[in-house]
C-alpha positions as CSV (number, residue, x, y, z in Angstrom):
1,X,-40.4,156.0,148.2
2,X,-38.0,159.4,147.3
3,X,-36.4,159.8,144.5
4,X,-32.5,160.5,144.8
5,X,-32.3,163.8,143.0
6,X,-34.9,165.2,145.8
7,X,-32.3,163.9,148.7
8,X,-30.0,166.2,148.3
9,X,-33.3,168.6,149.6
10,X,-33.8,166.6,151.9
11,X,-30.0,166.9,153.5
12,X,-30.4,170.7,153.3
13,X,-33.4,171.1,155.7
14,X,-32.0,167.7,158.0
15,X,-28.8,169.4,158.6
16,X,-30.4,172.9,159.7
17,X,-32.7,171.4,161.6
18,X,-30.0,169.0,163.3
19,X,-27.8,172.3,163.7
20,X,-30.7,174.1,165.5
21,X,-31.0,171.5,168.0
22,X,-27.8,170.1,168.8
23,X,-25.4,173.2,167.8
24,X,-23.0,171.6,166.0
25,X,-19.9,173.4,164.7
26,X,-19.3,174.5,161.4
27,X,-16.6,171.5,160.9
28,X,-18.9,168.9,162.3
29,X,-21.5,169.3,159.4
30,X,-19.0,169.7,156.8
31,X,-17.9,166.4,157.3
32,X,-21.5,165.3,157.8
33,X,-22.7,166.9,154.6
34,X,-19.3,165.4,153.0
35,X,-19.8,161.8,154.2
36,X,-24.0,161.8,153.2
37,X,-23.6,163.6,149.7
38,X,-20.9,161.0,149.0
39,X,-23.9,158.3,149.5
40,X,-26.5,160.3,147.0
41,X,-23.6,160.7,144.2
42,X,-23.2,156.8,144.4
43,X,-26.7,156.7,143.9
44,X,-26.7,158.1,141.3
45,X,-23.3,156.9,139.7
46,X,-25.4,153.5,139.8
47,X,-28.1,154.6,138.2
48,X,-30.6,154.2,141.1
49,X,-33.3,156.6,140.7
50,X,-35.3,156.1,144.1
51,X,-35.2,154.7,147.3
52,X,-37.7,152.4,149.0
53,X,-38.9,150.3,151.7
54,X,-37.3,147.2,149.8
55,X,-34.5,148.8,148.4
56,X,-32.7,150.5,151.1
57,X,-31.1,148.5,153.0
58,X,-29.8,146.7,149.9
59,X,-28.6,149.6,148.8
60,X,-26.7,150.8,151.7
61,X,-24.6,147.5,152.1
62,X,-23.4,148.2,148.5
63,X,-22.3,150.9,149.5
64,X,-20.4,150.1,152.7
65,X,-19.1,147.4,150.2
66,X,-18.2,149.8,147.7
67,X,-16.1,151.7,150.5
68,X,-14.4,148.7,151.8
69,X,-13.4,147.3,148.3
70,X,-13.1,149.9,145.7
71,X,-12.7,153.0,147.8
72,X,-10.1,150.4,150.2
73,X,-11.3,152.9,153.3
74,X,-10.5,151.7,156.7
75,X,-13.4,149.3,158.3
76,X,-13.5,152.5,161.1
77,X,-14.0,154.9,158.6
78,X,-16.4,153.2,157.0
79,X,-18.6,152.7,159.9
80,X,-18.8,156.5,160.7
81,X,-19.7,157.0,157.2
82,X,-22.3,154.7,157.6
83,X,-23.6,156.4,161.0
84,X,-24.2,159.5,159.2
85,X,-26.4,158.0,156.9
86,X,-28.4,156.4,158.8
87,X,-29.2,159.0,161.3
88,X,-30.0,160.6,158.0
89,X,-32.0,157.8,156.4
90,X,-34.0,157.6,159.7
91,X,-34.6,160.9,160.4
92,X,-38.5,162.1,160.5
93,X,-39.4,163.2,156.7
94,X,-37.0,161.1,154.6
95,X,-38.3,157.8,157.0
96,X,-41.8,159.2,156.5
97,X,-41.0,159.0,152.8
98,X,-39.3,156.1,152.0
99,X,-42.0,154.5,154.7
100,X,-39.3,152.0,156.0
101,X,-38.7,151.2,159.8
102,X,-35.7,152.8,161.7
103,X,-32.4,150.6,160.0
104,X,-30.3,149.8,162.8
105,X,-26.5,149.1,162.0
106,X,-26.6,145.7,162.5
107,X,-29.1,145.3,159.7
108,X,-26.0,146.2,157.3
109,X,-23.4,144.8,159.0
110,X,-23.1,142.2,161.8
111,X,-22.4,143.7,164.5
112,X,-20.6,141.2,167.5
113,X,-20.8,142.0,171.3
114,X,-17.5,142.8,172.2
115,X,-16.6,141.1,175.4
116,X,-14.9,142.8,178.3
117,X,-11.6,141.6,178.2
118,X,-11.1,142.2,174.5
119,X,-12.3,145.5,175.4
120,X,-10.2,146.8,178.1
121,X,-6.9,145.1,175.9
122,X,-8.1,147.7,173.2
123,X,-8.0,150.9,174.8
124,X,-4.7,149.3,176.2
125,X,-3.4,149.0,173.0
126,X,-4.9,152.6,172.2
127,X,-3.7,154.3,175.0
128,X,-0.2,155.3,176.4
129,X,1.5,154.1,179.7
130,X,2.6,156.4,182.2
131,X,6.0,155.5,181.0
132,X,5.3,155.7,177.6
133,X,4.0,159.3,178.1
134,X,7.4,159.9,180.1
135,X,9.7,158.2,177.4
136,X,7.8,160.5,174.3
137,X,8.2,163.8,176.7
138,X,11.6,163.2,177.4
139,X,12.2,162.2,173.5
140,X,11.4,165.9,172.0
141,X,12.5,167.4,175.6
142,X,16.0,165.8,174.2
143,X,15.8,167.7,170.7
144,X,15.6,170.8,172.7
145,X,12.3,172.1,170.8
146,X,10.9,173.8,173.4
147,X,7.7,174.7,171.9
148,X,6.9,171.1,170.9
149,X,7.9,169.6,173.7
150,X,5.5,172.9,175.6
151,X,2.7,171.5,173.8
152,X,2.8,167.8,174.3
153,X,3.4,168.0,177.9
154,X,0.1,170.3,177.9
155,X,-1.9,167.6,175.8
156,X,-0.9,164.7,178.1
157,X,-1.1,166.4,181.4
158,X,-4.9,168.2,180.7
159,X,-6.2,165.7,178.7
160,X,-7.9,168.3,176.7
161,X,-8.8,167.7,173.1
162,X,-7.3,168.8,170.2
163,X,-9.6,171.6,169.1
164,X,-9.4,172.8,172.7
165,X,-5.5,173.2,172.7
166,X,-5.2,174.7,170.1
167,X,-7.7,177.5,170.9
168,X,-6.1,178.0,174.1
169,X,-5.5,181.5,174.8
170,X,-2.9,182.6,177.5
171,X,-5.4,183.7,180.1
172,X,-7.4,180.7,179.6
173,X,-4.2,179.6,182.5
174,X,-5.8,180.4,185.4
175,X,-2.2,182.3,186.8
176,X,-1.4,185.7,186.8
177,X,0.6,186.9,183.8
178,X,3.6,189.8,184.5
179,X,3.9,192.8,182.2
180,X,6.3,191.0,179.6
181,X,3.1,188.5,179.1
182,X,4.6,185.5,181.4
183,X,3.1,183.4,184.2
184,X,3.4,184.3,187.3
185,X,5.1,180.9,188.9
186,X,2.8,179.7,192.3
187,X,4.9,179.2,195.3
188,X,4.0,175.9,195.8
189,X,5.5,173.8,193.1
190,X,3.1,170.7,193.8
191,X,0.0,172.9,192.9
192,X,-2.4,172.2,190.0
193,X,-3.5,175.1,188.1
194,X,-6.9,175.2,186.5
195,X,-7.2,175.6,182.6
196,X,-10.5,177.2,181.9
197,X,-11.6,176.1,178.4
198,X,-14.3,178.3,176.8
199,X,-17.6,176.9,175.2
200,X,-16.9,178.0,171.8
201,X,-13.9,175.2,171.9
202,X,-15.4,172.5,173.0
203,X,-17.2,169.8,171.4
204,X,-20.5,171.0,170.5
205,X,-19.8,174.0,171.7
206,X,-22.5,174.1,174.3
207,X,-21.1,174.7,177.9
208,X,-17.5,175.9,179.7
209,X,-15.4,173.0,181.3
210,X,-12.2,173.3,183.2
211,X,-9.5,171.1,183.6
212,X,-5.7,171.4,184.7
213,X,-2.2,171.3,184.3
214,X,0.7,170.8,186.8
215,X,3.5,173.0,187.7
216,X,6.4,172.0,185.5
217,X,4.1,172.4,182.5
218,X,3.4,175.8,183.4
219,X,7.1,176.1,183.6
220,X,7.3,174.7,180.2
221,X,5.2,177.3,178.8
222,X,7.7,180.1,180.3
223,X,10.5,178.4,179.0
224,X,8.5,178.7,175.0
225,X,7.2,182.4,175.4
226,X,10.8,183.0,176.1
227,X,12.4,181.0,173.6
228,X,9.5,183.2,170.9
229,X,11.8,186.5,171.7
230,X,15.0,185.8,172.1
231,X,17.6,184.9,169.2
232,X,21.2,183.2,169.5
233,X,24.0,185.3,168.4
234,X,27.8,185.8,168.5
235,X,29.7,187.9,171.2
236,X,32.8,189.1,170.8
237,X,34.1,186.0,172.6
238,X,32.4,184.2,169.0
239,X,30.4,182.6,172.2
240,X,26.6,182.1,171.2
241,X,24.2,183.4,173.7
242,X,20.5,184.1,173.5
243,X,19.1,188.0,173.3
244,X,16.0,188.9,173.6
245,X,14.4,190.9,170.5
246,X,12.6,193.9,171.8
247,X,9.7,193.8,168.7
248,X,9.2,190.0,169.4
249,X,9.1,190.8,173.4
250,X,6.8,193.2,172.8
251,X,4.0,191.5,171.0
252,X,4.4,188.7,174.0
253,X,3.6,191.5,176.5
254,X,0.6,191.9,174.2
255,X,-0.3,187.8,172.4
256,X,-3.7,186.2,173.1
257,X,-3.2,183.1,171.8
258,X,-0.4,180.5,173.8
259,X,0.4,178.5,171.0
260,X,2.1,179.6,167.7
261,X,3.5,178.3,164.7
262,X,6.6,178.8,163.0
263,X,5.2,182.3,161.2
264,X,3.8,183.7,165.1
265,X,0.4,183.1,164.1
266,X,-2.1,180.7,166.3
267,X,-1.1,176.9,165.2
268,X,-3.5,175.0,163.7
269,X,-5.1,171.4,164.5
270,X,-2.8,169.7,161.5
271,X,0.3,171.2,163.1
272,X,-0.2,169.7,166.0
273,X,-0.8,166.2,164.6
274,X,2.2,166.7,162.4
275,X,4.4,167.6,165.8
276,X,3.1,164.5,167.4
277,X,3.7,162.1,164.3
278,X,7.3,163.3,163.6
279,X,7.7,162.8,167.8
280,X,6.7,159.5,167.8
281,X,8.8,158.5,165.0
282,X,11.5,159.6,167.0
283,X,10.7,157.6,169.9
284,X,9.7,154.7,167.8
């Protein structure tokens, strides 16, 4: 057996350890060590002092309950909770203690086979259509927002993930870039051009990947480096036309990152899920 106010102990020296071998990123075992301590303060909220070999599984189906019912989490959030724990649970000294075989998911939930057909109308349901993509692109291309519309058409056409976009830097774009910090357009408008993405942004952070992107989204990213430095404003004609702003057009010449928010700094993971929620309220 182990008594609960040692597991917390025990989740220190389990995550370093895990971190060591798998080199996870920072934000992977926060929300580990979020989703586990959240287990050991219901614990002890319940007044359960240890955990045992005839205990623990009971224990841990309370608390999935718990989650379901009182906390009224999603059954998919619930289920990665419950993955944490038990890859916690059955790792080597906290197994060794408790002296309980490895708990498999199915012995706190049943678990049904999902047959092929359900499967495949899932991820159907789950993923966009060709036409759907088009219909959403052409939806914020239609708002004029440049920028958002620069940054959904990269997400669809690399398939990169989120962390990864938003990381992107504007040499990561394998093209050359002028003097004023644009890309240099390729000839051939039907070429793919490689986006290199750096270990440190992908998941896990262990090795470089490259995917692509196509011509008209490169042009895309022109089109919202240029609409960064210019401003509209009145001739003498009261005609509005855009100028470019020589301090803005300067720190283009000069910007790492491709992506900015509204204040020029890099944009952040929630402001891209908060462009692509407003978007697709748009576009019902």
């Amino acid at each position: 057996m182990i008594e609960v106010d040692e597991l917390t102990d025990y989740l220190d020296e389990y995550l370093e350890e895990k971190q060591e071998v798998k080199n996870l990123t920072e934000e992977t075992i926060k929300k580990q060590t979020f989703n586990i301590s959240k287990f050991i303060e219901y614990l002890e909220n319940e007044g359960i002092d240890e955990l045992n070999d005839r205990n623990v599984k009971k224990q841990l189906r309370h608390y999935r309950r718990y989650c379901l019912k009182q906390r009224g989490n999603k059954r998919t959030t619930v289920k990665t909770y419950m993955m944490n724990i038990l890859e916690f649970i059955n790792s080597e000294d906290v197994q060794e203690e408790i002296q309980h075989d490895p708990i498999k998911m199915k012995d706190i939930i049943e678990v049904k086979a999902e047959d092929p057909e359900t499967a495949k109308k899932r991820i159907e349901k789950i993923s966009l259509t060709w036409p759907q993509s088009n219909f959403f692109l052409d939806t914020i291309k239609q708002s004029g927002n440049v920028r958002d519309y620069a940054i959904c058409r990269t997400f669809i056409d690399s398939g990169m993930r989120l962390k990864e976009l938003v990381l992107l830097n504007k040499d990561d774009i394998q093209v050359p870039i002028d003097d004023n910090g644009f890309y240099i357009l390729p000839e051939d408008t039907n070429e793919f051009i490689d986006v290199y993405l750096r270990a440190e942004t992908t998941k896990g952070e262990l090795k470089d990947r490259t995917t692509f992107i196509t011509y008209d989204t490169l042009v895309s990213l022109n089109d919202m480096m240029m609409n960064r430095i210019t401003k509209l404003r009145k001739n003498t004609h009261n005609v509005y036309r855009p100028v470019i702003q020589r301090n803005k057009a300067a720190e283009e010449a000069t910007r790492e990152e491709l992506f900015t928010n509204i204040k020029g700094n890099r944009i952040g993971k929630r402001g891209v899920q908060d462009i692509i929620k407003k978007h697709a309220r748009e576009c019902d």
